[in-house]
C-alpha positions as CSV (number, residue, x, y, z in Angstrom):
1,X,0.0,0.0,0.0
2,X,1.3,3.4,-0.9
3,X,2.2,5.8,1.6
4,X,1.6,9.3,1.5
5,X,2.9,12.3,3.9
6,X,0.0,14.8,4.8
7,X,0.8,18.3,5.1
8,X,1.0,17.8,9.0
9,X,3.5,15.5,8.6
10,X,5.5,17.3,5.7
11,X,5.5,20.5,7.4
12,X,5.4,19.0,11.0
13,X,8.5,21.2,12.5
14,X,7.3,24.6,10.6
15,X,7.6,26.5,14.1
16,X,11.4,28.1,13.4
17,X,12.4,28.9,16.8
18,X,15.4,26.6,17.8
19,X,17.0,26.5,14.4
20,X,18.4,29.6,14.2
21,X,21.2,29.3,11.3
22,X,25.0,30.5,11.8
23,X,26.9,31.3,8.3
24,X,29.5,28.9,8.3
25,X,32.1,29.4,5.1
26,X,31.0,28.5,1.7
27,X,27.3,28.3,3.2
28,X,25.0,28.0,6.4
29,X,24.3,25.5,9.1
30,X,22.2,25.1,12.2
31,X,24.0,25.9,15.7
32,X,24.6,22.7,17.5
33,X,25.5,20.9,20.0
34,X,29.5,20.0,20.6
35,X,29.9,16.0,19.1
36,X,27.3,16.1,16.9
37,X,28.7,15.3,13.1
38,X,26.1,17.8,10.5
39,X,24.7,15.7,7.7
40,X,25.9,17.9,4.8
41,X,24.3,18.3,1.3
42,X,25.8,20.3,-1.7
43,X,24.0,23.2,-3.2
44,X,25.4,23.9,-6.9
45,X,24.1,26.9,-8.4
46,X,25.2,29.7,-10.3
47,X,26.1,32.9,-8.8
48,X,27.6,34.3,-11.6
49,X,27.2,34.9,-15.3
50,X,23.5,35.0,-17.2
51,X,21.8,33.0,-14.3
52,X,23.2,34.8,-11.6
53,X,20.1,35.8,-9.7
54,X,19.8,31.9,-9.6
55,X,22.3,31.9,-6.3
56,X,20.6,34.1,-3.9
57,X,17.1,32.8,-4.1
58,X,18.3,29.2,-4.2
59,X,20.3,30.4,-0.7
60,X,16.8,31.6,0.8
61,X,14.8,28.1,-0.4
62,X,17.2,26.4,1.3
63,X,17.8,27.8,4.4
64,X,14.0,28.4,4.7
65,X,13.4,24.8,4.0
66,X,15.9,23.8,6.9
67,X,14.5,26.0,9.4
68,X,11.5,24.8,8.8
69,X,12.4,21.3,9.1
70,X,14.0,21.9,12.5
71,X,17.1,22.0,11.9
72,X,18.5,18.7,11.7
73,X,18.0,14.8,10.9
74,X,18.2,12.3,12.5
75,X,20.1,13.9,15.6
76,X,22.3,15.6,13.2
77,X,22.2,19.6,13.0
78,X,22.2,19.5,8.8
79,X,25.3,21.9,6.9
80,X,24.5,23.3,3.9
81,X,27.6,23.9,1.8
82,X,27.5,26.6,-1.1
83,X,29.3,25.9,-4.6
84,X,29.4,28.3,-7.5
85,X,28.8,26.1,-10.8
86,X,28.9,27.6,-13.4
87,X,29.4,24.9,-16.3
88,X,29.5,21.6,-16.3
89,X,33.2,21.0,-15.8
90,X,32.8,23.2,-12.6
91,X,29.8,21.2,-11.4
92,X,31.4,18.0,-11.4
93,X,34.7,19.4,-10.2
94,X,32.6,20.9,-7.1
95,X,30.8,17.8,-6.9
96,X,33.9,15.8,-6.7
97,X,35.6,17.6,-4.5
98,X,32.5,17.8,-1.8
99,X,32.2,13.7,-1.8
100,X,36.6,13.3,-1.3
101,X,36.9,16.0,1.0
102,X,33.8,17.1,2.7
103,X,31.8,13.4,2.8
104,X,29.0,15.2,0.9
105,X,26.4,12.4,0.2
106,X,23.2,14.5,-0.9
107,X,23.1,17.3,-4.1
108,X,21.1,19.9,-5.4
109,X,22.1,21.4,-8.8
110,X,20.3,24.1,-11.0
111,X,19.6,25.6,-13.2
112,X,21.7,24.7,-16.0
113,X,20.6,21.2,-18.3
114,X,24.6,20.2,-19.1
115,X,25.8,21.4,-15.8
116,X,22.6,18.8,-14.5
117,X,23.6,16.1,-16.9
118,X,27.4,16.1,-16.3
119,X,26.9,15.9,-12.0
120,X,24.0,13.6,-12.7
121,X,26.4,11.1,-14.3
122,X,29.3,12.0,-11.5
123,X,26.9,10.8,-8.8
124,X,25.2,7.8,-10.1
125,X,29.3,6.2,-10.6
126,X,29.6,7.4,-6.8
127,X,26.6,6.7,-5.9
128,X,25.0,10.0,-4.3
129,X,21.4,11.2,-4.6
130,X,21.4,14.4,-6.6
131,X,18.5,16.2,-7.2
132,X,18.6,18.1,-10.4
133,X,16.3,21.5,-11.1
134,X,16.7,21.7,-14.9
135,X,14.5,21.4,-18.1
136,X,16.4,18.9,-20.9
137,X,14.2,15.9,-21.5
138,X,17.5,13.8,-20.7
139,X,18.2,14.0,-17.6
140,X,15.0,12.1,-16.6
141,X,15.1,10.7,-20.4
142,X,17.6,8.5,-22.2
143,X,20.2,9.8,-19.1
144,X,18.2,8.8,-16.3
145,X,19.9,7.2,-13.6
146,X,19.0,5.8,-10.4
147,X,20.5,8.8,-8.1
148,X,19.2,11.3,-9.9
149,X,15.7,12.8,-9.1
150,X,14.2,16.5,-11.3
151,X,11.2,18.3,-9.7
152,X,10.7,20.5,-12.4
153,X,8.8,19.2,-15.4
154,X,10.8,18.5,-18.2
155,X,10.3,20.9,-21.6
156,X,8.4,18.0,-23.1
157,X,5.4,18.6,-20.4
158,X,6.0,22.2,-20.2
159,X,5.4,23.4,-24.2
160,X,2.2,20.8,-24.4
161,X,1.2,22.9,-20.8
162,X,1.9,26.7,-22.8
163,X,1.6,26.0,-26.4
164,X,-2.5,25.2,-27.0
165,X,-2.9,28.1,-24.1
166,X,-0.8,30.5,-26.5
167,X,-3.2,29.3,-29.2
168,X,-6.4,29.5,-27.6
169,X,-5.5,32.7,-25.8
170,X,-3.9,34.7,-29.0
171,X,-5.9,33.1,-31.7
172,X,-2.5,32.5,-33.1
173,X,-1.6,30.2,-36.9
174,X,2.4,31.5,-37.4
175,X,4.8,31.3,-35.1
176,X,8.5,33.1,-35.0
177,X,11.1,31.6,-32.1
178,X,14.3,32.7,-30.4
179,X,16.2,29.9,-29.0
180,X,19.4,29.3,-27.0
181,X,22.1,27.3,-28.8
182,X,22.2,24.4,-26.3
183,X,20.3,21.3,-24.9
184,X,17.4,23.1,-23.0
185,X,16.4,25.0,-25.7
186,X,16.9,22.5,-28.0
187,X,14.9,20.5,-26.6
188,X,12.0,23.7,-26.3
189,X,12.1,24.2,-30.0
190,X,11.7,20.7,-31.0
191,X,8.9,20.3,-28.5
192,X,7.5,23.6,-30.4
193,X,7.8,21.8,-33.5
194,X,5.9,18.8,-33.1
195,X,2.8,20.7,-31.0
196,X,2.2,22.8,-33.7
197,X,3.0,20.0,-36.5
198,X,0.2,17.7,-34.6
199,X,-2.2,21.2,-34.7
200,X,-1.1,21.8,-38.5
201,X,0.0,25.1,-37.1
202,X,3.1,26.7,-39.1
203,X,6.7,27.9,-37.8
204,X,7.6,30.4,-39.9
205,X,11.1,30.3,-38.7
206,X,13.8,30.2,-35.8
207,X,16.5,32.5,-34.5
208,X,19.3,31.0,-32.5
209,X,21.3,32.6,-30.0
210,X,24.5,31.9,-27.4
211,X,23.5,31.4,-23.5
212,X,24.0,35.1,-21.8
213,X,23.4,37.2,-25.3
214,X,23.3,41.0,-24.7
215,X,22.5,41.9,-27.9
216,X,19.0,40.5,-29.7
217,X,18.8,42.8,-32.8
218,X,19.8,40.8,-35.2
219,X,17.3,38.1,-33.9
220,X,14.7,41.0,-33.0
221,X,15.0,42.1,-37.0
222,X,14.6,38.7,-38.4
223,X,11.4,38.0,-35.9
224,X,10.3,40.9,-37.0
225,X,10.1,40.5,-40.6
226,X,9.1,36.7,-40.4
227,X,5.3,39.0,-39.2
228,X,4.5,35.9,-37.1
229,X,0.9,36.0,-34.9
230,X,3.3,35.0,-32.6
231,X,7.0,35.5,-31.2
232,X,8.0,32.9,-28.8
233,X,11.1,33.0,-26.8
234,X,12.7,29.5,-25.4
235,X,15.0,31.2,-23.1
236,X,15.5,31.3,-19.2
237,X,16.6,33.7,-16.8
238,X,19.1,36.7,-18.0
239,X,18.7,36.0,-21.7
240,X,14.8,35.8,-21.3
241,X,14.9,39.6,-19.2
242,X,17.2,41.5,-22.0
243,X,15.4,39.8,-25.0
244,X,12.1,41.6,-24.0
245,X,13.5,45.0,-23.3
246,X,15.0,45.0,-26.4
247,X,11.7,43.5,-28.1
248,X,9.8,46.5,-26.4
249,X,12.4,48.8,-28.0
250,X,12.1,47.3,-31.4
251,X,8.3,47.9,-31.2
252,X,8.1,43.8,-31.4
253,X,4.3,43.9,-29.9
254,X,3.2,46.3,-32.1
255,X,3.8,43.8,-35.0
256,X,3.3,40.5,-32.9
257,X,2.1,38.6,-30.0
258,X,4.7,37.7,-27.2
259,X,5.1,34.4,-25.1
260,X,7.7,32.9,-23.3
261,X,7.5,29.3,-22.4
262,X,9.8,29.0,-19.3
263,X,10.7,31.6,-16.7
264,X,11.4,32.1,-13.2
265,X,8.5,34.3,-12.1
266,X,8.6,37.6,-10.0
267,X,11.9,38.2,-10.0
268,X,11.7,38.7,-14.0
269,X,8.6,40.4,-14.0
270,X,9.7,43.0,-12.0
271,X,12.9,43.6,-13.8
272,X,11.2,43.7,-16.8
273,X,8.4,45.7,-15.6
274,X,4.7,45.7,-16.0
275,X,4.4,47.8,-19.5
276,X,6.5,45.6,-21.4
277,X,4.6,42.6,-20.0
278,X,1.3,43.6,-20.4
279,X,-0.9,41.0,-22.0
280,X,1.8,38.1,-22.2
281,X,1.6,35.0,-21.7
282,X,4.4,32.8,-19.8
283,X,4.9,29.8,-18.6
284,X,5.8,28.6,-15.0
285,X,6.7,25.8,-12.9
286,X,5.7,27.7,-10.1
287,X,3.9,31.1,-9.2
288,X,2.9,32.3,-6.0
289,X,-0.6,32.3,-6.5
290,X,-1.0,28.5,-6.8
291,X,-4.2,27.4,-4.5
292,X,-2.6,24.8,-2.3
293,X,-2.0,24.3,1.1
294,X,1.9,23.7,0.8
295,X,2.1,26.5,-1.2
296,X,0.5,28.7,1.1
297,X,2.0,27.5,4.4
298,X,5.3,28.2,2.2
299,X,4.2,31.9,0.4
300,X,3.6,33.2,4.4
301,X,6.9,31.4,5.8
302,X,8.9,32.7,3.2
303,X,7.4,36.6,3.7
304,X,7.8,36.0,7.3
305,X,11.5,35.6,7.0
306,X,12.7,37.5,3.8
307,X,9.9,40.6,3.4
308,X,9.3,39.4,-0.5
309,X,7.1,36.6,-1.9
310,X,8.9,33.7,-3.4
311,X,9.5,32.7,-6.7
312,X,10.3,29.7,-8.8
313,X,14.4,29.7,-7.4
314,X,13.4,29.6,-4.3
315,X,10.9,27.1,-4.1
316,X,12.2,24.7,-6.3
317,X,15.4,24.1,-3.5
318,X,12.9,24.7,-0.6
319,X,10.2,21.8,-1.9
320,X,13.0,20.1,-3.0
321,X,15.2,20.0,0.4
322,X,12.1,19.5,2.4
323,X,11.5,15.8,0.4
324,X,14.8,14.9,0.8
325,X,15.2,15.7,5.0
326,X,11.4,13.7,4.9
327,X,13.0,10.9,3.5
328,X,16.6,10.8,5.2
329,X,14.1,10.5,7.8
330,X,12.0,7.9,6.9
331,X,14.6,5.7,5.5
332,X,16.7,6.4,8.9
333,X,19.8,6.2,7.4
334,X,22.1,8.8,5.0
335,X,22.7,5.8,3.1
336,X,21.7,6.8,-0.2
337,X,20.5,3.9,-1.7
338,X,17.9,3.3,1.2
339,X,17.1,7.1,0.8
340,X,16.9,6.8,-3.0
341,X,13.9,4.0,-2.6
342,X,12.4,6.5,0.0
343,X,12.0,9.0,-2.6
344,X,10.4,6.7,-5.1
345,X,6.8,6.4,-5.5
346,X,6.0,8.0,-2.4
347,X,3.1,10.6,-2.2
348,X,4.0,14.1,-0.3
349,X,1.8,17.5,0.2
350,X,3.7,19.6,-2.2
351,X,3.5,23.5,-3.4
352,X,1.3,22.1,-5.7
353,X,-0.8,19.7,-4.2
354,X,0.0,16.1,-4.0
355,X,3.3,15.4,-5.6
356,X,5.9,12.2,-5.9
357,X,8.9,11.2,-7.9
358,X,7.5,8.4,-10.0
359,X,10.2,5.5,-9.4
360,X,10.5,4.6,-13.5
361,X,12.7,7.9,-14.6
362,X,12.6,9.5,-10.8
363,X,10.6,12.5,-12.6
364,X,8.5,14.5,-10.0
365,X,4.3,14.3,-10.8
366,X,3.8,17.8,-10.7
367,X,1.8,20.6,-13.1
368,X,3.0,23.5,-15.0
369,X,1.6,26.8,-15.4
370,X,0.2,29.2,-17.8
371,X,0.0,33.6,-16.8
372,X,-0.9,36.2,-18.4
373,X,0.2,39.0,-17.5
374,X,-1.4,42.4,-16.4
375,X,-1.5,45.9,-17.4
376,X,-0.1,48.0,-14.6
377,X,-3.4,49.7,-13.6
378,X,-4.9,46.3,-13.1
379,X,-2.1,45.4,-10.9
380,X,-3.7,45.3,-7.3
381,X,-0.3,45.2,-5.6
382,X,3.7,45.3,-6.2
383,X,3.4,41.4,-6.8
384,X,0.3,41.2,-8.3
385,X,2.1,41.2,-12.1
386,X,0.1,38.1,-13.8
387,X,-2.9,35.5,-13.0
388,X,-2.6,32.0,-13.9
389,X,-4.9,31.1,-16.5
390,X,-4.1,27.2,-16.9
391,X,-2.2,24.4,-15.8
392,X,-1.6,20.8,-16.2
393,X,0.1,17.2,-15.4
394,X,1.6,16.2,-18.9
395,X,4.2,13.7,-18.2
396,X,5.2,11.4,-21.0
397,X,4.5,7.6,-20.3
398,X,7.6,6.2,-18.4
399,X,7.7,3.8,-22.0
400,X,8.1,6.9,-23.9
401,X,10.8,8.6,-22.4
402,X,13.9,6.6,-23.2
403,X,14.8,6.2,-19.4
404,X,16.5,2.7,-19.0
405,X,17.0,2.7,-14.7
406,X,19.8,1.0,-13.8
């Protein structure tokens, strides 16, 4: 019989008195007790470079999650220890270097797809539990592996979420993309492709572009000219924020509509701004908004502590660490191969509603989101940027995405 962890139990040591966190180098831990040895898991984002505001938010999640937690597991105060990882050859470096030296036995990486993929393949030959917060199909696809667990839905899910929405919403035939050169957008475009191929909707044509571009004319100009109902950009983070300033300043809505398929939430809406965003649509893996009680219990923890609402980088570590200090628990051991079959199959109150990482590819049962955003006089607060407008559980049949366990 399947068990399931209700929100009492997933959020059972919310009160965060006693677990008051001292910065230790490199990142934070709970004060303890002399003797006691910290069970210590690795943090891998990127606090530099096109992702940047990745790092801080991903810091906040975490330490929220912790304190929420209580602290420690069993009878161990737990260390959270901070690597920059920029790329994948720093990931894995990192990586390396926290199992030899530190004992590190437990991983979260974001929110780059090759830096994912190369520490996903580092800890299934050591034989770590990583928990990986990026989009490529792969990495729960034809390179799953049994240590590595994804929360976020892959793109596969995500354009079959935002793609019919775009075409219900905007009445849109013709689409025009702009796409990172690399595996996660790769993988967005050809998802693109075959939605509107089964719809007998057309792509008029694709612009490609280099993770951290600071100049989109040339791809502004060419999206421009293709006179597409619709202009849909593939990127994430940085890339996403300057391609729609520049769009505004090329007059881009005045000859199109605008989407964007993947994005981390508030903080890109407000440094974008609500004029440039009025009227379009994105999609989400989270949003504050979401009507659930884990979500809620999280959105008032998480203003509580940091004066802002929380966005996708944040929660993603926060949901994320939660599940794994639930089942370090439950499996009462940091061995991760007994935490590993903790994880599997089993049912928890998520920011969602009820969530688990199916055991076949270790891909998290989860929806995705579609907003639209507002025009700043409809705006009823700071935050208040976009409504969700859709949302669904697409997740490919574990037959159908190329995931071999082993």
């Amino acid at each position: 019989m399947q068990k399931k962890v209700t929100r009492r139990t997933f959020l059972k040591k919310s009160a965060l008195a006693g677990a008051g966190l001292g910065l230790a180098a490199g990142g934070f831990l709970p004060l303890r007790s002399w003797g006691a040895e910290p069970l210590k898991i690795m943090i891998g984002t990127t606090f530099s470079g096109p992702y940047a505001e990745t790092g801080d938010y991903v810091r906040k999640g975490t330490q929220l999650a912790v304190e929420m937690f209580g602290g420690q597991v069993l009878g161990r105060p737990v260390e959270i220890v901070e690597r920059d990882v920029p790329n994948p050859s720093e990931g894995v470096k990192k990586a390396q270097e926290a199992v030899e030296k530190l004992g590190v036995k437990f991983f979260f990486v974001s929110p780059s797809s090759p830096t994912v993929l190369a520490v996903s393949e580092y800890a299934a030959k050591q034989k770590v539990l990583l928990i990986g917060a990026a989009g490529a199909d792969e990495i729960t696809g034809k390179s799953c592996n049994r240590f590595t667990f994804r929360w976020p839905v892959a793109t596969w899910s995500a354009i079959r979420e935002v793609v019919p929405r775009i075409i219900d919403t905007y009445k849109a035939k013709t689409f025009y993309t702009i796409t990172p050169k690399y595996v996660f957008g790769e993988d967005l475009l050809r998802n693109t492709q075959e939605v509107l191929k089964a719809k007998g909707l057309t792509l008029l044509g694709n612009s490609d572009h280099p993770m951290g571009e600071s100049d989109f004319s040339s791809h502004l100009t060419k999206a421009m000219a293709a006179k597409a109902d619709c202009v849909l950009f593939l990127n994430f983070g940085g890339d996403t924020t300057n391609a729609l300033k520049q769009a505004n300043s090329f007059g881009l809505n005045k000859a199109s509509r605008i989407a964007c398929v993947w994005g981390s939430g508030l903080t890109q809406m407000k440094a974008i701004g609500p004029k440039i965003l009025d009227g379009v649509i994105w999609g989400l893996q989270y949003f504050y908004k979401i009507d659930a009680p884990g979500n809620r219990k999280f959105v008032e923890a998480f203003r509580k502590k940091f004066n802002e609402t929380p966005n996708y980088l944040a929660a993603n570590p926060f949901t994320n660490i939660l599940v794994l200090l639930q089942s370090i628990e439950r499996a009462k051991t940091d061995d991760p191969v007994k935490v590993v079959q903790a994880m599997e199959d089993f049912e928890y109150e998520g920011l969602t509603g009820t969530e688990k990482f199916r055991a076949c590819d270790h891909q998290a049962v989860k929806p995705y989101y579609t907003l639209q955003c507002k025009a700043p006089d409809a705006m009823k607060n700071p935050d208040d940027f976009a409504d969700i407008i859709g949302s669904s559980t697409n997740i490919p049949p574990c037959a159908e995405t190329g995931c071999k366990m082993s």
